[in-house]
TORNURO-18049 format. One record per residue (C-alpha): x, y, z. Coordinates in steps of 0.5 Angstrom, whole numbers, padded with zeros to 4 digits, always signed. Layout:
N
XYZ ...
END
This chain:
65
+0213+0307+0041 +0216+0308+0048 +0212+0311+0054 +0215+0318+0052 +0213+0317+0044 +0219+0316+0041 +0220+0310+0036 +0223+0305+0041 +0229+0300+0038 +0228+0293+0038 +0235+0291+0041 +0235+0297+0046 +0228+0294+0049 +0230+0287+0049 +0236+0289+0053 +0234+0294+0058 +0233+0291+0066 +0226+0295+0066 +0223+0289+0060 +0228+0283+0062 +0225+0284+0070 +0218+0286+0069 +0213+0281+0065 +0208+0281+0063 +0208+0285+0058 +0202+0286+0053 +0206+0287+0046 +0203+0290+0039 +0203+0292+0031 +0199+0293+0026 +0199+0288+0020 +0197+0292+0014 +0196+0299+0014 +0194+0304+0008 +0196+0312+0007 +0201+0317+0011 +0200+0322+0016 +0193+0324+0018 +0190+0319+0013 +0194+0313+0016 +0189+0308+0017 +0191+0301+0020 +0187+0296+0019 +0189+0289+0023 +0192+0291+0029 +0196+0284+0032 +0197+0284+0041 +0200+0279+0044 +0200+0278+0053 +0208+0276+0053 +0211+0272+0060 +0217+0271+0058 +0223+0272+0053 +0222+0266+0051 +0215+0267+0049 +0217+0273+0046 +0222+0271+0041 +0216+0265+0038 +0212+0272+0039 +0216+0275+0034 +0218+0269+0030 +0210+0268+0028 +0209+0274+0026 +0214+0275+0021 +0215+0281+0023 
END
């Protein structure tokens, strides 16, 4: 999710000025979750401290994602 709550796309992220000017970024998911909605419970939750595009993309590589 974005700062305003709305899902964000990867390539729109990665290409707006705001990511590319701006490191550190602390990035994250969820590894495995189970049920939906209110009983949506995530059980391993990934972050990452990225500082640079460089290190993202091998972020993004490792996590197989």
């Amino acid at each position: 999710m974005n700062q305003a709550g709305k899902a964000a796309i990867l390539g729109e992220f990665l290409d707006s000025l705001e990511v590319d000017n701006n490191y550190p970024h602390t990035v994250g998911y969820y590894k495995e979750s189970k049920g939906e909605g209110a009983s949506f419970q995530p059980e391993y939750l990934e972050l990452r401290k990225i500082r640079s595009i460089e290190e993202f993309w091998l972020f993004l590589n490792a996590s197989d994602i």
